[in-house]
C-alpha positions as CSV (number, residue, x, y, z in Angstrom):
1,X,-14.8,-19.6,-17.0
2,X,-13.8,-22.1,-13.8
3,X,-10.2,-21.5,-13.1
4,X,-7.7,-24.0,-10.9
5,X,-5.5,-23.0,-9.0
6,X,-3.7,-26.3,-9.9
7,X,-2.3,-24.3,-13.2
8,X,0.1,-22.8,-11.2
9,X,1.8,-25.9,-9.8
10,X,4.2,-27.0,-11.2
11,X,3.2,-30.7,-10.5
12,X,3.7,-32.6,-13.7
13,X,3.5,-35.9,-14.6
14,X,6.2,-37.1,-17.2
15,X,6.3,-40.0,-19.9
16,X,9.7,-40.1,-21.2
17,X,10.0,-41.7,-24.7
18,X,12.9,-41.8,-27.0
19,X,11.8,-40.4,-30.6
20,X,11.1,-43.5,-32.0
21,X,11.0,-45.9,-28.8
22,X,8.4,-46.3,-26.5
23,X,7.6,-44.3,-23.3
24,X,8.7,-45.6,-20.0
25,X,7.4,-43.6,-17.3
26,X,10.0,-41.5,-15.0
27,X,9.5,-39.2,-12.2
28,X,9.4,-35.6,-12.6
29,X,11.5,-34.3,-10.1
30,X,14.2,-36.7,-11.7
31,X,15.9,-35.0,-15.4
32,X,15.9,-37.1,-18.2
33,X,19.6,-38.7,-18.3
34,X,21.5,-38.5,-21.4
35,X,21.3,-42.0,-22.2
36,X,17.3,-41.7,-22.7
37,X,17.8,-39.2,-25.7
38,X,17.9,-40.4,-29.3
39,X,21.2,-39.4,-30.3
40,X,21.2,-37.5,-34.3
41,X,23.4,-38.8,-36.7
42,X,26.0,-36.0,-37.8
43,X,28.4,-33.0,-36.1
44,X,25.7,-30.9,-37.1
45,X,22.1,-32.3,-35.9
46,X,20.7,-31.9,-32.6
47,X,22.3,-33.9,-29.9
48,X,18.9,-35.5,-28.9
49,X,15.5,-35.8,-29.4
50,X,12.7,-36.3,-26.4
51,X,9.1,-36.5,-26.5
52,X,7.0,-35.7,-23.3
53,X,3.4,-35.9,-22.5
54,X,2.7,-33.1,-19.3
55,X,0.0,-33.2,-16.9
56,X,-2.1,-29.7,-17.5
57,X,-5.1,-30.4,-14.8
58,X,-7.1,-27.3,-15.9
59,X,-6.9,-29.6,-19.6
60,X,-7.3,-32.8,-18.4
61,X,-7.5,-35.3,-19.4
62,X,-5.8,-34.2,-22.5
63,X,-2.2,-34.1,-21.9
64,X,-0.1,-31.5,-23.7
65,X,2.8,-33.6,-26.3
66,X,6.1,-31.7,-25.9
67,X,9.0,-32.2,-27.6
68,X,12.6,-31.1,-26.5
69,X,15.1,-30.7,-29.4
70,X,19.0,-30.3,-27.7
71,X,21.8,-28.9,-29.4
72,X,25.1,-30.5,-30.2
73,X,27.5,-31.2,-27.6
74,X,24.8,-30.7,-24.9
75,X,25.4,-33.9,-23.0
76,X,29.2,-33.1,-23.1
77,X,28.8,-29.3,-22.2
78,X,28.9,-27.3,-18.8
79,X,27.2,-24.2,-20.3
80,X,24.0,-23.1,-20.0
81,X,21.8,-22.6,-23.3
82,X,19.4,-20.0,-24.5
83,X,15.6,-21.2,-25.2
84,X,13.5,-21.2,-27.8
85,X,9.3,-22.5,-27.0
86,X,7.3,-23.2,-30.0
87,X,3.5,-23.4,-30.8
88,X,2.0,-25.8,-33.3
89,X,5.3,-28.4,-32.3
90,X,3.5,-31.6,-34.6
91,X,4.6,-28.8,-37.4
92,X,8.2,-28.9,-36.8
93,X,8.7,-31.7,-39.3
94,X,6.9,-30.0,-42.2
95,X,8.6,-26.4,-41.5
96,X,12.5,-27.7,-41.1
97,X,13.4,-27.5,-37.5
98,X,16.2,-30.1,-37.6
99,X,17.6,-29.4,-40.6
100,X,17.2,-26.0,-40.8
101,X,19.4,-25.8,-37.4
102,X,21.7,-28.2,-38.5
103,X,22.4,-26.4,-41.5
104,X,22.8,-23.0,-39.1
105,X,24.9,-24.8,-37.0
106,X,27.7,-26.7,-39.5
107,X,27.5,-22.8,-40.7
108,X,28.5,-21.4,-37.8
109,X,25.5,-18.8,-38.3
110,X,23.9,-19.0,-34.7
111,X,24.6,-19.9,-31.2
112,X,22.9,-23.0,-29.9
113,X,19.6,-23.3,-28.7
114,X,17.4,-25.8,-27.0
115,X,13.8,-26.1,-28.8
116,X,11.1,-26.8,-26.9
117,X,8.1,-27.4,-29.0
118,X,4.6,-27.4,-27.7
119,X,2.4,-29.6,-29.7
120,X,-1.6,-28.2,-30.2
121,X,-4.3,-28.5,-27.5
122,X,-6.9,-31.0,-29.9
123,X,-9.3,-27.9,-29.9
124,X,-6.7,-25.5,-31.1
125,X,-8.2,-22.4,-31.2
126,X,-9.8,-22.4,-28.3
127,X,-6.1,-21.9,-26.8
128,X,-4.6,-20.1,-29.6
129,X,-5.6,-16.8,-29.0
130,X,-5.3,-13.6,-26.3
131,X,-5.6,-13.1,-23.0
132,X,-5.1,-10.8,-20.2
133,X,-2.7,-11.6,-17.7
134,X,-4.0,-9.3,-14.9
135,X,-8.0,-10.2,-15.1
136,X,-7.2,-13.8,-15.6
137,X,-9.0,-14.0,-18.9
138,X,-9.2,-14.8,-22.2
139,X,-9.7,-12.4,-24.9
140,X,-11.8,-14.2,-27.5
141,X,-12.8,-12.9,-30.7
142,X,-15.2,-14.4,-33.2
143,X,-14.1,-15.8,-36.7
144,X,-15.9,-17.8,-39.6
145,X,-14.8,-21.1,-37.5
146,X,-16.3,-20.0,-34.4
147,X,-15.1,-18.0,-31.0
148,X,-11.1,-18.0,-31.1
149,X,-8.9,-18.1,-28.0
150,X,-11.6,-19.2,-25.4
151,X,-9.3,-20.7,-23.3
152,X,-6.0,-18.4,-24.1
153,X,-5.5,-17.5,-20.8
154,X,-5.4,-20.9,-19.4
155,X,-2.8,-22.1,-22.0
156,X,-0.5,-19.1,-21.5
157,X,-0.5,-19.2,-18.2
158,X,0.1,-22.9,-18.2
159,X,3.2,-22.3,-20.9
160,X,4.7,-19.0,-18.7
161,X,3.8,-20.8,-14.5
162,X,4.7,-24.3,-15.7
163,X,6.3,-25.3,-18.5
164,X,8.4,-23.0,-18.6
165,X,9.3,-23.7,-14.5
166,X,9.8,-26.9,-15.4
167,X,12.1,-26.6,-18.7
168,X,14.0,-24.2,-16.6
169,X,14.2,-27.1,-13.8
170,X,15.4,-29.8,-16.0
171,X,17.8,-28.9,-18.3
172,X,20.5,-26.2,-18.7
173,X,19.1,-22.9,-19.4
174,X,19.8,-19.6,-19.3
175,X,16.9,-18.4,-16.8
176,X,16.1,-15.1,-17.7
177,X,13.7,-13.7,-20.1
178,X,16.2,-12.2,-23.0
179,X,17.2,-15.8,-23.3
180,X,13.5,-17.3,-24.0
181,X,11.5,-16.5,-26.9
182,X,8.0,-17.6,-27.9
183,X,7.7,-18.7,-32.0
184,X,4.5,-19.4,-33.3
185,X,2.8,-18.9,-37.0
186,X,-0.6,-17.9,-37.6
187,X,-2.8,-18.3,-34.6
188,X,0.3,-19.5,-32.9
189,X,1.9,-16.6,-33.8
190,X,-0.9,-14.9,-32.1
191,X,-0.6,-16.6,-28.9
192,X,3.4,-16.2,-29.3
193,X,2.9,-12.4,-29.7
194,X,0.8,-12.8,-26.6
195,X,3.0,-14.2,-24.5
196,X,5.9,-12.0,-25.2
197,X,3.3,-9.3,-24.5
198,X,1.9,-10.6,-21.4
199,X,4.7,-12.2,-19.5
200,X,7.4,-10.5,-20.4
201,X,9.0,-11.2,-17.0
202,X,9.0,-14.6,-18.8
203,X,9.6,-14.4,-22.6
204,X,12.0,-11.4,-23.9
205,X,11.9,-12.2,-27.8
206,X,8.7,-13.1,-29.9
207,X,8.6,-14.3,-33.4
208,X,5.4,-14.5,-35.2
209,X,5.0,-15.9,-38.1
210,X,2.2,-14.7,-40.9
211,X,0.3,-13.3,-37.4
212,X,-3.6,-13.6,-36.9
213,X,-3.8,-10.3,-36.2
214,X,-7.4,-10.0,-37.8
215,X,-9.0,-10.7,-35.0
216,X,-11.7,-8.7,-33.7
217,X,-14.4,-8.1,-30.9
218,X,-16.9,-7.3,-33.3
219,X,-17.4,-9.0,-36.8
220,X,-20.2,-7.3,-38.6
221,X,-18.2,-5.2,-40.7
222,X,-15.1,-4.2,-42.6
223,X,-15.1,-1.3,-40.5
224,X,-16.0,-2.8,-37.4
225,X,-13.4,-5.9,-37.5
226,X,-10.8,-2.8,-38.6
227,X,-12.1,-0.6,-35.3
228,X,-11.9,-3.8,-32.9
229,X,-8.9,-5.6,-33.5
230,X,-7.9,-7.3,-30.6
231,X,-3.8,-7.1,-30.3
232,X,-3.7,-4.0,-31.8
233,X,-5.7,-2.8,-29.0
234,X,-3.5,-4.7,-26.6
235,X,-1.0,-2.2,-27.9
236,X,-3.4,0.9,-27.9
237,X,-4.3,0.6,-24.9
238,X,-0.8,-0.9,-23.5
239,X,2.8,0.1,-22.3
240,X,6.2,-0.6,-23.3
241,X,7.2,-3.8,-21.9
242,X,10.8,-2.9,-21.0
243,X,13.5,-5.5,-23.0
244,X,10.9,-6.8,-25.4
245,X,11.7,-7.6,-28.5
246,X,10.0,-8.8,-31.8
247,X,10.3,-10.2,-35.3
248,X,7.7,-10.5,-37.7
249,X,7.0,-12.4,-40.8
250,X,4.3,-12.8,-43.6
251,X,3.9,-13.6,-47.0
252,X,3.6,-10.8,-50.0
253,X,0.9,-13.2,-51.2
254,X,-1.7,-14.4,-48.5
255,X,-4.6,-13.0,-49.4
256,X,-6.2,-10.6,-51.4
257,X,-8.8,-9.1,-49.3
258,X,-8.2,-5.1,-48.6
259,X,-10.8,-4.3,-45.8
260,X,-9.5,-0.7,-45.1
261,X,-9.0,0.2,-48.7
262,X,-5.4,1.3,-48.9
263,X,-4.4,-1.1,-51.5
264,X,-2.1,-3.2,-48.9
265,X,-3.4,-6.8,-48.5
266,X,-4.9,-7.3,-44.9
267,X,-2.5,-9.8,-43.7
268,X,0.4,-7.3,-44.0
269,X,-1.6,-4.2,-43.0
270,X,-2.4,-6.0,-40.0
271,X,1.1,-6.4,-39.0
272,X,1.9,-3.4,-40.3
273,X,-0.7,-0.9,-38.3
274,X,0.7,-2.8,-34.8
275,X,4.1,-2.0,-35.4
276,X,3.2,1.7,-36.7
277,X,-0.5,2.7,-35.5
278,X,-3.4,3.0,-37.5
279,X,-5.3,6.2,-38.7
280,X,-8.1,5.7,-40.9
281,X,-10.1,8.0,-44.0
282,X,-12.7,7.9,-41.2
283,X,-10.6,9.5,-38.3
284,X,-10.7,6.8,-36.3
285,X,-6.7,5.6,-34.9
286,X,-4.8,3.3,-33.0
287,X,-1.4,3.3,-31.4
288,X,1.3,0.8,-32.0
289,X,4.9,-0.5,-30.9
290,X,6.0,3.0,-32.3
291,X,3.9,5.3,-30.6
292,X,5.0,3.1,-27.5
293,X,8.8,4.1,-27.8
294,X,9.7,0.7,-29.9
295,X,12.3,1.7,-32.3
296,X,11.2,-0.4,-35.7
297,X,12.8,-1.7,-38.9
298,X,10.1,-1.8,-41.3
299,X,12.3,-4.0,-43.9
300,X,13.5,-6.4,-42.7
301,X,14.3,-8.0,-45.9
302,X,16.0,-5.2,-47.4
303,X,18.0,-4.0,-44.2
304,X,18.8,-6.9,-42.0
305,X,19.9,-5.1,-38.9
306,X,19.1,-6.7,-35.8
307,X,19.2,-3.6,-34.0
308,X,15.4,-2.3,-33.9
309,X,13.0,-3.5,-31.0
310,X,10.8,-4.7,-33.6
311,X,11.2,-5.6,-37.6
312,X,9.0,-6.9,-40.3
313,X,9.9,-9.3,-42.8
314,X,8.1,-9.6,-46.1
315,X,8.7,-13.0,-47.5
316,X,7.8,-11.8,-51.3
317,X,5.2,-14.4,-52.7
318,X,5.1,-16.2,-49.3
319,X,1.5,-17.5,-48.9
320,X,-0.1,-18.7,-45.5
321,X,1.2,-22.1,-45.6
322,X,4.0,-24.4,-44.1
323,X,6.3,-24.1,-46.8
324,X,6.4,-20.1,-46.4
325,X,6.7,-20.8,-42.8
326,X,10.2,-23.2,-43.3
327,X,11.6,-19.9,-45.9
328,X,10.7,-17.5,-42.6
329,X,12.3,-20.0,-40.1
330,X,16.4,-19.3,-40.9
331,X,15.8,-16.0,-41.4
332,X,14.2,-15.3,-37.8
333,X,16.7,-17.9,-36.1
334,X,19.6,-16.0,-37.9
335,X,18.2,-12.9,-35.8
336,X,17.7,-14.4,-32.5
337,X,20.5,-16.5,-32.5
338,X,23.1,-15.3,-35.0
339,X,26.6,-14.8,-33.9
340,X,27.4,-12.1,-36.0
């Protein structure tokens, strides 16, 4: 794969649009002033809305659509806010964002947070996938759709070097990585999970959202996709990444198919054998965030603490869809965010 060093600068190009106006250009190295934002209606709502389009050479000439929900009170405000990035951003609508914070906030049930919400690449999983950070690759894996995450390592470095860089450059953050967490549901939530796991120097929180976690080097068998999973070998064959912390979600009711046998639907298990290891009827095991020194909370659900590294939440009859998705969403924000 043919790799520019032009990923790593952050040199972006910026169209500026208000969320229902049109796009005026603007310089970069200039931050949007408060009177381009579209200001929400209401104490509660986000304070404004903006909608970017980002030079990403190593994509072009697609451009990447971001767009930057603020917090009340954040064009009167001195302080510094904590970050949340987003995968699948053209989803926000469909899973809640804005209501679902302005609810939280008139509740007084979490701090403020600025949402930054990274629309897909047009081939989506060719970036939603794994890579690894220190060979400069992707991880790809096969799936009835064709090879997933082909270009994983370009997007997550492009999301860690330069968005991020440039978030952190424009508008008042906290800069440090237990103040930036990566969401993302299904292969989203893949790519979240890997950039919590790769760049943790960059993202301290990941939540992941009905995970793809079934992906695997080799494909020809039950056995084989359960032998070659890829994250849960990141995990096997990985370290503790010091401050890391993670919430999980998925649905009681995604699928049916068992592959291992074990009478736990594969969706969960997956999710399941990364936060606890796998050991198999056949002998064959994996580590997980356990074996790795991870304290975990297992049930979520039923014990809300927000004091493990690393919980699982069942949402019972949740199904791999959108609407799960926007039941998941004030749960985990309520855990990243919450003030109590």
């Amino acid at each position: 794969m043919t790799r520019s060093r032009s990923l790593l600068r952050p040199t972006l190009a910026l169209l500026l649009a208000a969320s229902v106006g049109t796009a005026m250009a603007a310089n970069p190295s200039v931050p949007p002033q408060p009177n381009s934002l579209s200001t929400a209606n209401g104490g509660g709502k986000s304070e404004g809305v903006l909608h970017l389009q980002l030079d990403a050479p190593v994509f072009a000439p697609e451009k990447i659509k971001v767009t930057i929900y603020l917090p009340p009170g954040y064009r009167r405000a001195t302080r510094r806010y904590a970050v949340l990035y987003a995968n699948d951003g053209q989803d926000m609508l469909a899973v809640g964002l804005q209501p679902t914070l302005a609810r939280l906030y008139r509740e007084h049930a979490i701090e403020p947070v600025i949402v930054v919400a990274v629309d897909m690449l047009a081939d989506r999983a060719s970036g939603y996938g794994l890579s690894d950070r220190a060979t400069a690759r992707s991880l790809v894996g096969g799936s009835v759709i064709g090879p997933i995450g082909k270009r994983a390592h370009d997007y997550s470095a492009w999301v860690a070097t330069v968005l991020v860089p440039y978030v952190d450059a424009h508008y008042r953050t906290r800069r440090s990585p237990r103040a930036r967490t990566m969401l993302g549901w299904s292969l989203g939530a893949l790519n979240a999970f890997n950039l919590g796991w790769q760049y943790p120097d960059v993202f301290g929180r990941i939540g992941a959202f009905s995970p793809s976690f079934w992906l695997a080097a080799d494909r020809t068998s039950a056995t084989s996709v359960q032998h070659t999973r890829l994250a849960q070998a990141m995990v096997d064959h990985g370290s503790r990444r010091a401050g890391l912390r993670m919430w999980f979600a998925v649905g009681t009711a995604e699928e049916t198919k068992d592959r291992d046998g074990d009478g736990v639907n594969d969706t969960v298990d997956d999710v399941q054998d990364l936060l606890r290891g796998y050991r198999g009827a056949d002998g064959f095991h994996t580590r997980g965030l356990k074996q790795l020194g991870y304290s975990i909370n297992m049930d979520y659900a039923g014990h809300p603490s927000r004091r493990a590294d690393a919980a699982l939440f069942q949402l019972q009859g949740g199904v791999h869809n959108q609407a799960s998705w926007k039941r998941m969403l004030p749960v985990f924000l309520r855990w990243d965010y919450g003030r109590h």
